[in-house]
C-alpha positions as a LaTeX table, in Angstrom:
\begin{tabular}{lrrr}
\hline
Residue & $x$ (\AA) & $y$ (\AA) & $z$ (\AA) \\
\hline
Unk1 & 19.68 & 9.86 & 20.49 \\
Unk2 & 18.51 & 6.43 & 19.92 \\
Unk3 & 14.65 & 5.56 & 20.56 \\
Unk4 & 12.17 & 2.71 & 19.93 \\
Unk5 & 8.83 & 3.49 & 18.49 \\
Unk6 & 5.82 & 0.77 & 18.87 \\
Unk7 & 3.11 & $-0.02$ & 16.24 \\
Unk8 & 1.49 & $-3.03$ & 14.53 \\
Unk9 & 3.34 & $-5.55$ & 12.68 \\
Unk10 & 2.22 & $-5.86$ & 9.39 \\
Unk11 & 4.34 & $-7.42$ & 7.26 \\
Unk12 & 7.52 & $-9.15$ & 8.52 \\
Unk13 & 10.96 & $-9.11$ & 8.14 \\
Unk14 & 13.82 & $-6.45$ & 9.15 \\
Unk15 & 15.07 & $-3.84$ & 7.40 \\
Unk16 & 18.23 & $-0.66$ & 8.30 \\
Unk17 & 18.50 & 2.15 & 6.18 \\
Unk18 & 18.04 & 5.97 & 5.86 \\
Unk19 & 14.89 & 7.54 & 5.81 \\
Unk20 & 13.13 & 9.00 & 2.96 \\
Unk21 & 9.48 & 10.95 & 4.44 \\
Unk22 & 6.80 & 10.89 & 2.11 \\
Unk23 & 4.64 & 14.29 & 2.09 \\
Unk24 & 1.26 & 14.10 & 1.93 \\
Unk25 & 0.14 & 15.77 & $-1.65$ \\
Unk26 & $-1.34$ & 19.09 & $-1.21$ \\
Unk27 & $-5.06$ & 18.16 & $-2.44$ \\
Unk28 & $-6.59$ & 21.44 & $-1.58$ \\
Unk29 & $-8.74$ & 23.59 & $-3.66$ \\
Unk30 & $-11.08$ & 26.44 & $-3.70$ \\
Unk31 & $-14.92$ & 25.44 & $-3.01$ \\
Unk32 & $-16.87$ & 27.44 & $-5.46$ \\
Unk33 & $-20.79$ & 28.56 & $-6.38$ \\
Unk34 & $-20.83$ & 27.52 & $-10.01$ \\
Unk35 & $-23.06$ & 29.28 & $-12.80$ \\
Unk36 & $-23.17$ & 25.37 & $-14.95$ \\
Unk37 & $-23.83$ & 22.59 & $-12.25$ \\
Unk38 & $-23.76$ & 20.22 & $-15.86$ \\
Unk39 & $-20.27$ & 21.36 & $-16.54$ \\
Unk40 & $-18.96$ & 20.25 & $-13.05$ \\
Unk41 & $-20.87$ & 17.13 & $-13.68$ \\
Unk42 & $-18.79$ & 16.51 & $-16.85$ \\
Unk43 & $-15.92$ & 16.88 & $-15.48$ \\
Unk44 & $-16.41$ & 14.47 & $-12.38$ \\
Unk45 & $-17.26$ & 11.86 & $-14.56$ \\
Unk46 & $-14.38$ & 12.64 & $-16.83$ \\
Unk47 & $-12.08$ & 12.34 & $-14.01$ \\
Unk48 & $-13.73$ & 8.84 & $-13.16$ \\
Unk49 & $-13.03$ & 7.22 & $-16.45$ \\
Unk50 & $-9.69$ & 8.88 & $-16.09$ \\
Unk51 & $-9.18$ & 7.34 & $-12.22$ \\
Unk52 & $-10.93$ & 3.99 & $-13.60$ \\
Unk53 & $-8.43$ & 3.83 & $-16.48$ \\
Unk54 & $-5.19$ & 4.56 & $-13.91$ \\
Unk55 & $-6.49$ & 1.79 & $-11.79$ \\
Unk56 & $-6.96$ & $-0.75$ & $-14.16$ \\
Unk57 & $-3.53$ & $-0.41$ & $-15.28$ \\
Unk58 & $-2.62$ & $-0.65$ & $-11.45$ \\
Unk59 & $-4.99$ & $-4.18$ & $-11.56$ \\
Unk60 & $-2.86$ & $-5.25$ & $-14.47$ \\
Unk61 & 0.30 & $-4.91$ & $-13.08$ \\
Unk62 & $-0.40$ & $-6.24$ & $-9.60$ \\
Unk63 & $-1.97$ & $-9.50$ & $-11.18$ \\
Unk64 & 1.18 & $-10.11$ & $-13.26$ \\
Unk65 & 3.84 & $-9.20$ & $-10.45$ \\
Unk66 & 1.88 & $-10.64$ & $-8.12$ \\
Unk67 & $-1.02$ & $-12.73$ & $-8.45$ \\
Unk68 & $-4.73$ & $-12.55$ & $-8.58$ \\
Unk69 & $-5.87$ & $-12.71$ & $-5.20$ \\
Unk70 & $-3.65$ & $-8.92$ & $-4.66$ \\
Unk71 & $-5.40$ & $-7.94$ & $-7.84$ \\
Unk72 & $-8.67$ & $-8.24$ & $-6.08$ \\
Unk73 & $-7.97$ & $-5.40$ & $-4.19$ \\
Unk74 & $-7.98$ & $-2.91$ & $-7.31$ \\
Unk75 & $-11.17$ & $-4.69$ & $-8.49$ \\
Unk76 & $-12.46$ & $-3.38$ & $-4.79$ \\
Unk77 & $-10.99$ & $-0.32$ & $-5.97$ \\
Unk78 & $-12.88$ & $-0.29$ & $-9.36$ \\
Unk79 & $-16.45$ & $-0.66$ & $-7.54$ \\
Unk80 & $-15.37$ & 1.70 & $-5.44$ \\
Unk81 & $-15.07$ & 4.20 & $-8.51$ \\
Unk82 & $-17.95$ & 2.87 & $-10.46$ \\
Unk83 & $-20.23$ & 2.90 & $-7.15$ \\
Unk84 & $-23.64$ & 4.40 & $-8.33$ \\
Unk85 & $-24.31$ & 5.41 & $-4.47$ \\
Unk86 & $-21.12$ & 7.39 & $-4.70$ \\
Unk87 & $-21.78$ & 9.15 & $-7.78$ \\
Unk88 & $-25.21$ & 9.98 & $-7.47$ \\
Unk89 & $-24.58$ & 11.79 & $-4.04$ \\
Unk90 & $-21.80$ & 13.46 & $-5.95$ \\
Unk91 & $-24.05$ & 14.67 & $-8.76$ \\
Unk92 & $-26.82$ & 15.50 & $-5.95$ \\
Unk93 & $-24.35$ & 17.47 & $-4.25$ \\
Unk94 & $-23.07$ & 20.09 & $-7.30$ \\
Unk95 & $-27.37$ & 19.95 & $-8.55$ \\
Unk96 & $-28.71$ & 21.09 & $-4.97$ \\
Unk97 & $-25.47$ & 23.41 & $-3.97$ \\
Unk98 & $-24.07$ & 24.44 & $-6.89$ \\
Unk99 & $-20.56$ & 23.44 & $-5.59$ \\
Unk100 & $-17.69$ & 22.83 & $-8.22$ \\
Unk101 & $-16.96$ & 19.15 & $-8.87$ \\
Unk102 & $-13.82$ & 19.20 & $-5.88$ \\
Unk103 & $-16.07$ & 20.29 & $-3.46$ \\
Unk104 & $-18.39$ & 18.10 & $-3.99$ \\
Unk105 & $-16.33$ & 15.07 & $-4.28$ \\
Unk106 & $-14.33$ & 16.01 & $-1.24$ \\
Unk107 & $-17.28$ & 16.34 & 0.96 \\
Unk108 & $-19.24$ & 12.73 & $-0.36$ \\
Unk109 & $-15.61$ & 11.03 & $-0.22$ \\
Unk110 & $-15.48$ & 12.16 & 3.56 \\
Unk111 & $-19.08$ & 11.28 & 4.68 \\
Unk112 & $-18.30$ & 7.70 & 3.23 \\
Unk113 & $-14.69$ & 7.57 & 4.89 \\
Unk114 & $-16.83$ & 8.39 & 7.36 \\
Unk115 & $-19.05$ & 6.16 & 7.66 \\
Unk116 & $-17.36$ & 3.05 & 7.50 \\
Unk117 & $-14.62$ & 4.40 & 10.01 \\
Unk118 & $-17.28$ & 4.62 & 12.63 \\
Unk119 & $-18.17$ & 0.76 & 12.20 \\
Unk120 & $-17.65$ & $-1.98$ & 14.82 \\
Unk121 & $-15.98$ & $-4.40$ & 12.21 \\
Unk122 & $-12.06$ & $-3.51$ & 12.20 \\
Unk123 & $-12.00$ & $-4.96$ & 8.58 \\
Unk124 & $-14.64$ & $-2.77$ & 7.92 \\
Unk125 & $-13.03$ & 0.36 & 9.17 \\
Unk126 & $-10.41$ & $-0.67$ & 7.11 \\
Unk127 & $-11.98$ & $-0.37$ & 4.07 \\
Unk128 & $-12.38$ & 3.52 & 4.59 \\
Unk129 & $-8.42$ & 3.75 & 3.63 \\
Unk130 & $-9.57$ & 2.25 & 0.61 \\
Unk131 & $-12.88$ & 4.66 & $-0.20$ \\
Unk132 & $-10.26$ & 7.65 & 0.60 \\
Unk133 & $-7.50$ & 6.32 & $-2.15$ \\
Unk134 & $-10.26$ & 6.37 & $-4.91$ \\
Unk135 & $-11.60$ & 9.81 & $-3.39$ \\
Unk136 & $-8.14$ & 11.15 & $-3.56$ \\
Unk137 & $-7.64$ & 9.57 & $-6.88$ \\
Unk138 & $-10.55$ & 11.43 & $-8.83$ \\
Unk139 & $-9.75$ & 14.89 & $-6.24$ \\
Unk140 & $-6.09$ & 14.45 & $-8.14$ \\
Unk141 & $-7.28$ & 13.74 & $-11.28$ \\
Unk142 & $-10.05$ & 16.98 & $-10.91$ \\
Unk143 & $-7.34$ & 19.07 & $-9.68$ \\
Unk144 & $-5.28$ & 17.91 & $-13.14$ \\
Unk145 & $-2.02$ & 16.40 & $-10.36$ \\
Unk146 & 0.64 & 14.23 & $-12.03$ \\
Unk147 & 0.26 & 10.44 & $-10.36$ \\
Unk148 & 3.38 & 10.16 & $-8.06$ \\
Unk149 & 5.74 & 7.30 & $-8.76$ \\
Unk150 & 7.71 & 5.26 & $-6.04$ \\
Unk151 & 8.88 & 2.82 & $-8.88$ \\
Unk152 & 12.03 & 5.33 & $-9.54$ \\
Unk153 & 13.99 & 5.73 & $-6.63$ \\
Unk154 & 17.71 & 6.18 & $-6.83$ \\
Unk155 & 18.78 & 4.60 & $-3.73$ \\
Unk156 & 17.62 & 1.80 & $-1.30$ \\
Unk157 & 15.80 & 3.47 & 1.72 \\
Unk158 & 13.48 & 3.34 & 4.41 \\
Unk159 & 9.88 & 5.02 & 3.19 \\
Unk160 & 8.02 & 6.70 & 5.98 \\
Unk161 & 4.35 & 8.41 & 5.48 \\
Unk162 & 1.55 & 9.24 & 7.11 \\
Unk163 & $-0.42$ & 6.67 & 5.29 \\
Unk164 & 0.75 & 4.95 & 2.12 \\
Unk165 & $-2.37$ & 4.52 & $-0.16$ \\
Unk166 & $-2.45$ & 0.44 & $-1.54$ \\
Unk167 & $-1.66$ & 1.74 & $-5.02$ \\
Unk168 & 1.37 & 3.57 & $-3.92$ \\
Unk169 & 2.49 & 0.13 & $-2.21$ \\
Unk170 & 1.61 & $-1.74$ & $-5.59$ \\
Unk171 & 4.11 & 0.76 & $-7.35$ \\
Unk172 & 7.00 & 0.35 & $-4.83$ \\
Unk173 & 10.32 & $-1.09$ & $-6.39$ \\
Unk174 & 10.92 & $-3.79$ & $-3.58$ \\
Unk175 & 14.91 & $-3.51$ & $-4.73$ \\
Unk176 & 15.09 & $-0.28$ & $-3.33$ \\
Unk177 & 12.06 & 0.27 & $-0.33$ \\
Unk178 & 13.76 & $-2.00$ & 2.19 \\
Unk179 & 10.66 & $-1.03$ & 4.30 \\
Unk180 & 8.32 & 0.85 & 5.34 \\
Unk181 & 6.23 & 2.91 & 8.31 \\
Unk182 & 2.76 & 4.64 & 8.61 \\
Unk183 & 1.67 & 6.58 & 11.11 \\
Unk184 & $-2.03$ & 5.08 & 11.10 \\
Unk185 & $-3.45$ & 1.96 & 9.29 \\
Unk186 & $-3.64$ & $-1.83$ & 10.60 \\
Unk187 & $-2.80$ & $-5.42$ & 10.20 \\
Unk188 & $-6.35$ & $-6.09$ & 7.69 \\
Unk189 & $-5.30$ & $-3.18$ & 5.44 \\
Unk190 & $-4.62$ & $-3.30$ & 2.16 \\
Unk191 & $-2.05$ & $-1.70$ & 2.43 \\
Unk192 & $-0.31$ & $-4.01$ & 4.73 \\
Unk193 & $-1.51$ & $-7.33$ & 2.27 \\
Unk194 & 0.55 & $-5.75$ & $-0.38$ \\
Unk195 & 3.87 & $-5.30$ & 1.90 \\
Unk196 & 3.10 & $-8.84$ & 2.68 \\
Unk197 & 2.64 & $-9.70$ & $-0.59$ \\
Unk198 & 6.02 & $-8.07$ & $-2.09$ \\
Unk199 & 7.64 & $-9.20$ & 0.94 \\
Unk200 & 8.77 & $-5.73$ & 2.21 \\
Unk201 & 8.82 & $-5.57$ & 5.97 \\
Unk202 & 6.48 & $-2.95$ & 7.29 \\
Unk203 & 5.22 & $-1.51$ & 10.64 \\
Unk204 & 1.91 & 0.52 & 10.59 \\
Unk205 & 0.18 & 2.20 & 13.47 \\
Unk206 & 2.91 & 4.02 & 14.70 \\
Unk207 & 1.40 & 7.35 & 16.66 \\
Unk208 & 3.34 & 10.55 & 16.27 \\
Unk209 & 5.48 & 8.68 & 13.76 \\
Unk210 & 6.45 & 11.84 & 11.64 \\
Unk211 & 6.97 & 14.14 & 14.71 \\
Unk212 & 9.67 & 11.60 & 15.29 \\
Unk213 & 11.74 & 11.14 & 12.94 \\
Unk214 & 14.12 & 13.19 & 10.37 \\
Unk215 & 15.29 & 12.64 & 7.07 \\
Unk216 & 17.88 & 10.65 & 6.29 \\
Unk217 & 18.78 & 9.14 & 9.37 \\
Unk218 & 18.89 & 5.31 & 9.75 \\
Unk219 & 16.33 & 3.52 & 10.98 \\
Unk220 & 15.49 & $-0.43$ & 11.80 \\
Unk221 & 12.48 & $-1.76$ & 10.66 \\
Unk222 & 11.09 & $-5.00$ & 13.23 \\
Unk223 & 8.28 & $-6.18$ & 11.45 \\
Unk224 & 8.23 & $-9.36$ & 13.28 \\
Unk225 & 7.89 & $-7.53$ & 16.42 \\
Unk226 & 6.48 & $-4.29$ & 15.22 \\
Unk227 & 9.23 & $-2.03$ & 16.43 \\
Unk228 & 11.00 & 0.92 & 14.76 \\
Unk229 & 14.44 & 2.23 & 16.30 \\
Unk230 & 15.24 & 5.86 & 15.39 \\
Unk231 & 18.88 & 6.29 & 15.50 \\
Unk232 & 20.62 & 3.05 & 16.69 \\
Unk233 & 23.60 & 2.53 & 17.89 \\
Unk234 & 26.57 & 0.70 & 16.56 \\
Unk235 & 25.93 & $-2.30$ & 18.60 \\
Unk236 & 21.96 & $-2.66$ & 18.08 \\
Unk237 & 22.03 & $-2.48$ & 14.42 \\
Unk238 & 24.58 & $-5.56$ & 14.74 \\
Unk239 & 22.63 & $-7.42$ & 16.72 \\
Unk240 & 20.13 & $-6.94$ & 13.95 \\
Unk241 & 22.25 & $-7.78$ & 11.43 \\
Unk242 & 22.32 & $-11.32$ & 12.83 \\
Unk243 & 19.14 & $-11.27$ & 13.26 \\
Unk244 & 18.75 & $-10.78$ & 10.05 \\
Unk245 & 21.00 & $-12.91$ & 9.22 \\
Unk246 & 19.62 & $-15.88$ & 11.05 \\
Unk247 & 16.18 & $-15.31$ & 9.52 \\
Unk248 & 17.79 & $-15.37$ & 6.34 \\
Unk249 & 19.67 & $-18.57$ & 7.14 \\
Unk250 & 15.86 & $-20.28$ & 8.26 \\
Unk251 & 14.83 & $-19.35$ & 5.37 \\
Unk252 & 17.57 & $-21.00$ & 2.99 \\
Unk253 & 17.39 & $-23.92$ & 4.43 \\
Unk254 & 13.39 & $-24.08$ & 4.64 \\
Unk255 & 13.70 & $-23.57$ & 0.93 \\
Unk256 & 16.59 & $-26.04$ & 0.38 \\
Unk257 & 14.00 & $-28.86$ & 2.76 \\
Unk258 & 10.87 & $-27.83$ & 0.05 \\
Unk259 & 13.27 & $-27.99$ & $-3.00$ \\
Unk260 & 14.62 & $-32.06$ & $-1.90$ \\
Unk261 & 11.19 & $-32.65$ & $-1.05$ \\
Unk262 & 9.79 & $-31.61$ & $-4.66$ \\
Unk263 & 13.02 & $-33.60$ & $-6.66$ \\
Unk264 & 12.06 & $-36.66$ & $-4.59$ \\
Unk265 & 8.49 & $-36.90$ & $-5.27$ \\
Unk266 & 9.51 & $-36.02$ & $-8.87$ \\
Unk267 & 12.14 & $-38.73$ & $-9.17$ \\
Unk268 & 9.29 & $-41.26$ & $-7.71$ \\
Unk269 & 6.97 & $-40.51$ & $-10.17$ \\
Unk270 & 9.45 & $-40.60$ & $-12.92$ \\
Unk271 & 11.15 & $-43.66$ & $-11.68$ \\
Unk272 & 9.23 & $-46.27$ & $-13.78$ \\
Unk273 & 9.67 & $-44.23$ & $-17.13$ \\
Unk274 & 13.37 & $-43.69$ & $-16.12$ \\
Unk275 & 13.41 & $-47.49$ & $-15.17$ \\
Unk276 & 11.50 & $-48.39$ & $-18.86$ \\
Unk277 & 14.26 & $-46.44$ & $-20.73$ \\
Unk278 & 17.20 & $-48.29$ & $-19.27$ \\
Unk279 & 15.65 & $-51.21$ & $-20.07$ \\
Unk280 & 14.92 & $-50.94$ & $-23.85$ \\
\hline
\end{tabular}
């Protein structure tokens, strides 16, 4: 049955396809008393130069793809991993309890999640996604986890998560993630800046999103109006294929308008060389 979910537009466009669901990693791990607090220590900071490494590839790639200004978010990222707040409390935490490195990562990560989740700023709140990919990132990296690609995907589809972490989005092959839907983030994330950035139409926000929806069946992706439509029918995905269409069609000929514009400002500058030539 056919049925229209409601979150926050975040990047726009419109997409149909079939759904591929994204799984949350299973991060969990045994907190344990530990005999050599200077051992866990060790390996938490080995695990940061291995998470600092990963993201500075990500940095690489995201300023060559796609500029500098999207790179700017990994260098966020990199502060976040070099933070000496961060990694003192983390090194407090295994010295005073005695907890293995995953503990005490986990339980910093969270109070600074935390933290900024609880401020009045939405931008700021925000930012907590961010604190929570790096956490993850050296949790996964602790834990020894493979980093999971979305750059190989063998079909176009729909991607659905709970959240999709702003290095997962940097990863995406936009030829074959027509869109994409979370079940919590916002407009300011950085998340959403990267859709916007590759141009993938995205909806974020959406509650109960997962409870929702199934595998593989088709989906449309508003993000102009930041609506998702489980299951349409025949006649709504046409109407959405003009749509579509249409938007495509605006955009063609805003293109075509910018491309005259650019040959005739060319052709006026060049007019008095072109002019000079003739003449000799």
């Amino acid at each position: 049955m056919s049925r229209d979910l409601t979150g926050v537009a975040a990047s726009p466009g419109i997409s149909i396809g079939k759904v591929v669901i994204m799984n949350d990693e299973d991060l969990s791990y045994s907190k344990e008393v530990v005999d050599n607090p200077e051992e866990e220590k060790q390996r938490f900071h080995d695990a940061v130069a291995t998470s600092r490494e990963q993201l500075e590839k990500i940095k690489e790639k995201v300023n060559k793809e796609m500029g500098a200004d999207e790179a700017e978010i990994f260098a966020a990222h990199l502060n976040v991993v070099d933070d000496p707040e961060l990694i003192s409390a983390v090194e407090e935490k295994i010295d005073t309890e005695n907890v293995n490195a995953e503990a005490a990562v986990d339980e910093v990560v969270n109070r600074f999640t935390t933290m900024f989740a609880n401020m009045d700023n939405e931008y700021m709140q925000e930012r907590s996604a961010d604190v929570k990919d790096v956490g993850d990132r050296i949790l996964k990296n602790l834990l020894g986890h493979d980093t999971v690609s979305l750059m190989n995907l063998d079909e176009e589809v729909i991607l659905m998560a709970k959240d999709l972490a702003p290095s997962d989005t940097a990863q995406l092959d936009k030829n074959k993630v027509l869109g994409f839907v979370t079940q919590i983030g916002g407009r300011t994330s950085h998340t959403a800046i990267m859709a916007r950035s590759l141009e993938i139409p995205a909806v974020v926000g959406v509650n109960d999103l997962l409870t929702e929806v199934e595998k593989e069946v088709t989906v449309i992706v508003d993000g102009l109006d930041g609506k998702v439509i489980i299951d349409p029918t025949s006649e709504v995905v046409e109407k959405y294929k003009e749509r579509k269409n249409m938007k495509n069609i605006r955009q063609n000929l805003r293109n075509l308008k910018s491309y005259q514009l650019r040959l005739k400002m060319v052709i006026r500058w060049k007019l008095p060389q072109i002019l000079g030539l003739l003449m000799m």
